[in-house]
C-alpha positions in Angstrom: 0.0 0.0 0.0 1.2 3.3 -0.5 0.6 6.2 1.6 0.5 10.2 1.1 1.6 11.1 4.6 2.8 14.5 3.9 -1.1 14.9 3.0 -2.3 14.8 6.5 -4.1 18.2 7.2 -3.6 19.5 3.7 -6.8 21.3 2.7 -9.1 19.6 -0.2 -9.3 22.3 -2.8 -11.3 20.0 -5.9 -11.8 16.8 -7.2 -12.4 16.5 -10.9 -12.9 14.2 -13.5 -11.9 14.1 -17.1 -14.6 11.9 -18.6 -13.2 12.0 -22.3 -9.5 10.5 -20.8 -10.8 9.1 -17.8 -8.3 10.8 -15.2 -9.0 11.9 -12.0 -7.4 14.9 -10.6 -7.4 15.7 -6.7 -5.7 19.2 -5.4 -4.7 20.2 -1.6 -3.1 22.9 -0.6 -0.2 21.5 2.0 0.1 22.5 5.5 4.0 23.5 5.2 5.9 27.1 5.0 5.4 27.1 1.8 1.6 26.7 1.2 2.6 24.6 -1.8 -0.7 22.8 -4.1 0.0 19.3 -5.1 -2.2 17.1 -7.3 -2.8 13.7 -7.2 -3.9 12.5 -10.5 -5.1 8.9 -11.0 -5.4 7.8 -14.6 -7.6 4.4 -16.1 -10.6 5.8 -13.3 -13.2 3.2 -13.8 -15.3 3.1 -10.1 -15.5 6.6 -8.2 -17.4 7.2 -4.6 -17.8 10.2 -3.3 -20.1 11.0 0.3 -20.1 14.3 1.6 -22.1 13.7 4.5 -20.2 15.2 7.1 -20.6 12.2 9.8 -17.7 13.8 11.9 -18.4 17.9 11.3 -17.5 20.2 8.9 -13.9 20.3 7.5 -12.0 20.3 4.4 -9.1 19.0 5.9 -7.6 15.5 4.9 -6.7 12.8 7.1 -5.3 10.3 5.1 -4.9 9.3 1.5 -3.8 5.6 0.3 -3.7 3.8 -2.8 -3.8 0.1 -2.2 -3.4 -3.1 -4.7 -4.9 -5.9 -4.9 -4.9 -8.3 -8.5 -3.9 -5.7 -10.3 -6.9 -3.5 -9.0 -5.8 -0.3 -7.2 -8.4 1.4 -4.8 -7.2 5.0 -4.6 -8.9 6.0 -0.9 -9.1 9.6 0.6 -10.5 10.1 4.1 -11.7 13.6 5.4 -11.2 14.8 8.8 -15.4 14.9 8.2 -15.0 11.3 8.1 -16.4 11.1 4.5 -14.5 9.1 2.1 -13.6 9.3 -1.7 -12.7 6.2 -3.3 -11.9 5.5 -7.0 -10.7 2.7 -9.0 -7.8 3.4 -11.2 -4.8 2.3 -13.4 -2.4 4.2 -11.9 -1.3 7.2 -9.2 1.1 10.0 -9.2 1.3 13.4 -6.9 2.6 16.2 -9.3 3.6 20.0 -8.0 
């Protein structure tokens, strides 16, 4: 499994979808001295779930974000400090400046 740990507290800015390429693209603004937005952009998105329900409260913070494999299937997961969760099934990850 890999893990985004340096996305802890980073503020969810958007999620959006490319339907024509099927790519995902996810941006936070990071919680260092530098206030520096990073995307995460998933490509071959085939399965997306997205609750924003608020179970927890109100926030817009992240607290964690994984992308896990199993067969050949990777599960891209993002938790909110809300406790909602965004899950999507994709080809592949990367976290671009």
């Amino acid at each position: 499994m890999n893990s985004y740990d340096g996305l802890h507290d980073a503020t969810l800015v958007n999620v959006e979808i490319v339907w024509s390429t099927g790519e995902l693209r996810a941006c936070f603004n990071k919680c260092d001295r530098h206030q520096s937005v990073v995307c995460l952009v998933a490509s071959g998105i085939t399965d997306l779930k997205c609750t924003r329900t608020l179970p927890w409260g109100m926030s817009v913070s992240v607290n964690s974000v994984s992308v896990a494999s199993d067969n050949n299937v990777k599960k891209l997961t993002i938790q909110m400090q809300s406790g909602d969760i965004i899950e999507a099934i994709v080809e592949d990850c990367v976290l671009t400046d």
